[in-house]
C-alpha positions in Angstrom: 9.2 -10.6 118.8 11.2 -11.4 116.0 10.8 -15.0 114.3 13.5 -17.0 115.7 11.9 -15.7 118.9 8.3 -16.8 117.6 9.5 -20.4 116.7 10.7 -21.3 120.0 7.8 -19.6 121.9 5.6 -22.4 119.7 8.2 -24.8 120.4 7.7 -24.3 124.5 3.9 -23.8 123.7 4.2 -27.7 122.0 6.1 -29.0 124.6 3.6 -28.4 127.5 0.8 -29.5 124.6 2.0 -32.2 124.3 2.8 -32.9 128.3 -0.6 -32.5 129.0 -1.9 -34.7 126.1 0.3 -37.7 127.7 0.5 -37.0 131.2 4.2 -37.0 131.3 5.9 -33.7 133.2 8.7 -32.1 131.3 11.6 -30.3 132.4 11.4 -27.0 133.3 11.3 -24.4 130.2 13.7 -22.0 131.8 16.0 -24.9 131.5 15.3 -25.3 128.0 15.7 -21.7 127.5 17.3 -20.0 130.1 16.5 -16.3 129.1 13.2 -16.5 129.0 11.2 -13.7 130.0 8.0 -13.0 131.8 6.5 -11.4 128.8 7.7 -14.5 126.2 5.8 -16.5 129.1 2.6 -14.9 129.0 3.0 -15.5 124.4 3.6 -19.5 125.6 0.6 -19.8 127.4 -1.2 -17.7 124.8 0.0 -19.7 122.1 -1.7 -22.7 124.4 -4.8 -20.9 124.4 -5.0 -20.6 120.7 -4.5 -24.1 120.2 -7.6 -25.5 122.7 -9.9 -22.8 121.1 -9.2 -23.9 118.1 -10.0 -27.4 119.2 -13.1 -26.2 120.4 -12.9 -25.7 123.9 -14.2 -22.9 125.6 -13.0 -20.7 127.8 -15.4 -19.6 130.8 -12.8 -17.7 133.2 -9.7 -16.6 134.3 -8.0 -17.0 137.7 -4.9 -15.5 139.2 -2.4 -16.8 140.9 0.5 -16.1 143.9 -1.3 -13.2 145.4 -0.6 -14.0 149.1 2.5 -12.9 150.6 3.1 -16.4 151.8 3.3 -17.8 148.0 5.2 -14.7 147.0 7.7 -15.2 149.5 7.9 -19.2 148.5 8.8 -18.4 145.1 10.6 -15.6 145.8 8.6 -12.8 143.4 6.5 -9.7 144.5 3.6 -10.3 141.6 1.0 -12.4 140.8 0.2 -14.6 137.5 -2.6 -15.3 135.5 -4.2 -17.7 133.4 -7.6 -19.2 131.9 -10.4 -21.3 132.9 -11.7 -23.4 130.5 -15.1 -25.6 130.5 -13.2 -29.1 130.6 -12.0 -27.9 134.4 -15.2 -27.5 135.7 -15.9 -30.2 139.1 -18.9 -30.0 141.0 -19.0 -29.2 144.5 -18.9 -32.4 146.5 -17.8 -34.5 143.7 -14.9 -36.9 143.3 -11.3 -36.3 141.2 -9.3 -39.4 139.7 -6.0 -38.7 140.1 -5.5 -40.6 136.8 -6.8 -37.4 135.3 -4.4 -35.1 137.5 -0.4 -34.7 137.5 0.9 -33.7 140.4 -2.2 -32.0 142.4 -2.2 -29.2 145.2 -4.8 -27.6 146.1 -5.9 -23.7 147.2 -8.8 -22.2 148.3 -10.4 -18.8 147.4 -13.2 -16.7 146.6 -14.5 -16.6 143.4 -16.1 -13.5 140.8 -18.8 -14.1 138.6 -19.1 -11.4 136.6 -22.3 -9.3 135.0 -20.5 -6.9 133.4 -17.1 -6.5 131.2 -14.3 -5.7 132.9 -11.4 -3.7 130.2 -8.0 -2.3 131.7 -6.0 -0.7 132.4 -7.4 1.3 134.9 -10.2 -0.9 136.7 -10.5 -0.3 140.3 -11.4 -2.4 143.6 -14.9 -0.6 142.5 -15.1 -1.0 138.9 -14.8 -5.0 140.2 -17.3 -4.8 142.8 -19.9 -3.0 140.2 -19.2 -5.9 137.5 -19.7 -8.7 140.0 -22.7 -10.6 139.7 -22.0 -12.4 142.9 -18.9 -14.8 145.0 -18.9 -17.8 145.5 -16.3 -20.3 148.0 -13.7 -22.1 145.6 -11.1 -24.7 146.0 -8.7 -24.7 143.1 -6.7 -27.9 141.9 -3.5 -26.7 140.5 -1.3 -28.8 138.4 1.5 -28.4 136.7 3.1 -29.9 133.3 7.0 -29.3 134.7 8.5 -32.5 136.6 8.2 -32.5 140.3 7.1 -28.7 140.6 10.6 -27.2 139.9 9.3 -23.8 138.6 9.9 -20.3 138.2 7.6 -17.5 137.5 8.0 -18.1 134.0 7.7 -21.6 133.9 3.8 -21.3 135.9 3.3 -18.4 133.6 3.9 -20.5 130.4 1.8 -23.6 132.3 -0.9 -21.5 132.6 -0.5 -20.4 136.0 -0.3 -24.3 137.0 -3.8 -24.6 136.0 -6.1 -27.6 136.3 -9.2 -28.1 138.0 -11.8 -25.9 140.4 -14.6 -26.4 142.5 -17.1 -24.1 143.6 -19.7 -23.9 146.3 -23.4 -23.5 145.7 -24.5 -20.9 147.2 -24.1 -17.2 144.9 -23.4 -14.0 147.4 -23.8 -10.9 146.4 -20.8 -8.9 147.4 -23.0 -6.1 149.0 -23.9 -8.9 151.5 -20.2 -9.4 153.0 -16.8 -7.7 153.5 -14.5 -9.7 151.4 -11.1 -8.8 153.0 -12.9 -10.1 156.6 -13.7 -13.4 155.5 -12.8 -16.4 157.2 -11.7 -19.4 155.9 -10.6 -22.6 157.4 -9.2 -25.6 155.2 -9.6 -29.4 156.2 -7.9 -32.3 155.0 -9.8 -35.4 155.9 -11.7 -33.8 158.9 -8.7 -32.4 160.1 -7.8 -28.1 160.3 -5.0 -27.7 158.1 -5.2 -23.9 156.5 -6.4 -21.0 158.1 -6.8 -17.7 155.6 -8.7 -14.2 155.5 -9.5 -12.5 152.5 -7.0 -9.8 152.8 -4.3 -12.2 152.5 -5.3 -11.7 148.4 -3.6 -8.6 147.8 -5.2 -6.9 150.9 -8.6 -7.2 149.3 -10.0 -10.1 146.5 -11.7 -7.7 144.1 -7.8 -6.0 144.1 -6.5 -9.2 142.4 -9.3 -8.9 140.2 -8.7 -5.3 139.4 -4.9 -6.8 138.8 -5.8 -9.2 135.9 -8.2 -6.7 134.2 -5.2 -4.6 133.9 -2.6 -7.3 133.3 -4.3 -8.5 130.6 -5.4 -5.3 128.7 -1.6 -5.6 127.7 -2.7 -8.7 125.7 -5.9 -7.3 124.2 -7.7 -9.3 126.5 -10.8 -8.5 128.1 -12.6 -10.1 130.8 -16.7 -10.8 130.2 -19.4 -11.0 131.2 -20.2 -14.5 133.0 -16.9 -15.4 133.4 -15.6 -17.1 136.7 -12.7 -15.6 138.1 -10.3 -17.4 140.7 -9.1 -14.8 142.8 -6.4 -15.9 144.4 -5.5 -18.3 147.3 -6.0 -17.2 150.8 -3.7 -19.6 152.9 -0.7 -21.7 151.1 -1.1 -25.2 149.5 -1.7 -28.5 149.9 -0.2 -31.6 148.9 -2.8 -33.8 147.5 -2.6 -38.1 148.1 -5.1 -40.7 147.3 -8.2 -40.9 149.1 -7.9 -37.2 150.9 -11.1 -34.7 151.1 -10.8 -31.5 151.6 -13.2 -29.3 152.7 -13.1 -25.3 152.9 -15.1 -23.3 154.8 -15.8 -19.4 154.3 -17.4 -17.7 156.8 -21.1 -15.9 155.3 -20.2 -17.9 151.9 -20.6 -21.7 153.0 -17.9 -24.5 152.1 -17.1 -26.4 149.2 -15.8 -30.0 149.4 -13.9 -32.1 146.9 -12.5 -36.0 147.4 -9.6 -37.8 145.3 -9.5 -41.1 143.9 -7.3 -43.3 142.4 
């Protein structure tokens, strides 16, 4: 990029910084610059990254984003996005959220990777993914996002790293010899009641796919994923819309449930 380039990516980068910081949404960055592309996304969130490592946070994963058909479909795109996990996003299972510390909260549910090995693209496989797992657990993501009242494009999520904010995930580690991921069941509640219904395929036909994805997508970053690192799959049904005082509960057939309330 050249450096008028590089001055605005920091300036997009500051903006959603400094949204974050003091909970106020901004408007959406492909308003501020129209022409933004996927690629000058990816260098916003990047240039995000950079500056909560250099305040000391770590990162301890990656997840991926819009890899069922459904959210494809609702945003009008045929890829998935990525961003990163980091330490400070971390909720127990079965543990309450204040909404004071959230946006504008949805929530998805997927499987998660906990790696035991490195995984470096381009080229990893469905088996390279399987090999480096450790084991899966049952997730339910809290997305967020920094842009007013969820008016996004690709880019925009991209930038706001992939409309990150909190996760949750279950207790109990399976090792992914133990299970079929693309047959898993999953049902979503909302205060006791059914509300989501997914199967594992509905992540890119199988979850270790999407995981094969980002090790790829990233290599074009010089990023690598590592050992130990929790990676977010993808979500198996769409999302939900989250209000004060809901619980949500999802279940996951041969992988148990993981819960998660909301307070004001």
């Amino acid at each position: 990029m050249n450096k008028i380039v590089s001055e605005e990516i920091k300036e997009l980068a500051a903006s959603l910084i400094q949204a974050e910081k003091s909970q106020k949404p901004i408007n959406p960055l492909t308003e501020v610059k129209p022409d933004l592309t996927l690629d000058e996304a990816y260098e916003v969130q990047l240039q995000v990254v950079e500056e909560k490592l250099s305040r000391g946070v770590r990162i301890v994963g990656k997840k991926i984003g819009l890899t069922s058909r459904d959210m494809q479909i609702m945003y009008g795109i045929d890829t998935p996005d990525c961003g990163h996990l980091f330490e400070n996003m971390v909720v127990e299972n079965n543990r309450e959220v204040s909404l004071n510390d959230v946006l504008q909260p949805k929530i998805e549910c997927e499987i998660a990777f906990v790696l035991k090995e490195d995984l470096q693209g381009p080229n990893v496989t469905v088996e390279d993914v399987l090999q480096a797992t450790d084991y899966v657990l049952p997730s339910i993501e809290i997305i967020d996002s920094r842009i007013k009242d969820w008016k996004v494009k690709l880019q925009d999520t991209v930038a706001d790293n992939a409309s990150s904010g909190l996760y949750v995930l279950g207790d109990k580690p399976v090792s992914v010899s133990e299970v079929n991921l693309p047959d898993i069941p999953m049902k979503v509640y909302q205060n006791g009641q059914l509300m989501k219904e997914g199967i594992g395929k509905n992540a890119m036909e199988h979850p270790a796919a999407c995981v094969a994805w980002l090790a790829n997508k990233l290599a074009e970053f010089g990023v690598v994923l590592r050992a130990g690192e929790v990676i977010l799959s993808g979500a198996l049904a769409t999302t939900i819309d989250v209000l004060p005082g809901d619980e949500f509960k999802a279940v996951f057939e041969h992988l148990g449930e993981v819960k998660v309330k909301f307070t004001k």
